[in-house]
N, C-alpha and C positions, 0 to 999 in steps of 0.2 A: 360358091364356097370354095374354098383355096384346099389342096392335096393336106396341108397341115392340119387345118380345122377339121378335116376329114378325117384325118389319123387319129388325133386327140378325140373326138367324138366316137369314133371306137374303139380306142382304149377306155371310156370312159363307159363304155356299154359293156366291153371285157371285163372290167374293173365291177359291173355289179354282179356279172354272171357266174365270176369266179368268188362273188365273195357271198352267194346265194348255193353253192356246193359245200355240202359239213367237209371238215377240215381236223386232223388228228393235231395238227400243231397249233391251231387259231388262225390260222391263214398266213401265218408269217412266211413259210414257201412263195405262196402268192404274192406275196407284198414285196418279197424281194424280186422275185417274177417283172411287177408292176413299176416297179421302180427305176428299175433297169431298162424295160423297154421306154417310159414314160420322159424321162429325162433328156434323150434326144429329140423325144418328140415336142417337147417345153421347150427347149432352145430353136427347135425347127419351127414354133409357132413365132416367136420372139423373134426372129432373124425375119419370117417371110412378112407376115400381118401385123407386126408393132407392137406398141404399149399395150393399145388397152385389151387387144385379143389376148396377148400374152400374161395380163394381169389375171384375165377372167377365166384360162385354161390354168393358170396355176391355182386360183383359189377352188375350183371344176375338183382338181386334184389334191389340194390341201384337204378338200372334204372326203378324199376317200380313204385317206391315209393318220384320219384323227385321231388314232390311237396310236402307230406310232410317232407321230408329231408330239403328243401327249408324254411318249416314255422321252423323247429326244429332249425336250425342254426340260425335264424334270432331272434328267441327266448331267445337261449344261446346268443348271442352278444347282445343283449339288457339287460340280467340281469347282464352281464359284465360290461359293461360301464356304466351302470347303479350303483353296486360297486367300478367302482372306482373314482367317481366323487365324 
């Protein structure tokens, strides 16, 4: 297994142990914690191991982040239809 896969795989164990501690804000500290580290490490999978490791480490991470992927869509479609009205 490559230094990348390696890194994404725990962040992806970080990503449940931080989201398995109660949290005053809902974990959005966290999230943006995870995000920030997570994102180098997505490009670093995607540069070293290719397409389909880099597909699989980002949907890995789409699922841990479904809630705010949830508010960002819902944000983008509002300033959508929002423009074209």
């Amino acid at each position: 297994m490559s230094y990348s896969l390696s890194a994404a795989c725990c962040w992806i164990i970080l990503a449940a142990i931080l989201a398995a501690i109660p949290s005053q804000d809902n974990h959005w500290r966290r999230a943006y914690l995870l995000m920030t580290l997570g994102l180098p490490i997505l490009i670093w999978v995607y540069v070293s191991d290719g397409l389909f490791w880099g597909l699989a480490v980002t949907a890995a991470m789409a699922s841990v982040f479904r809630w705010p992927l949830r508010y960002l869509f819902a944000w983008i479609l509002r300033q959508v239809t929002r423009r074209a009205e």
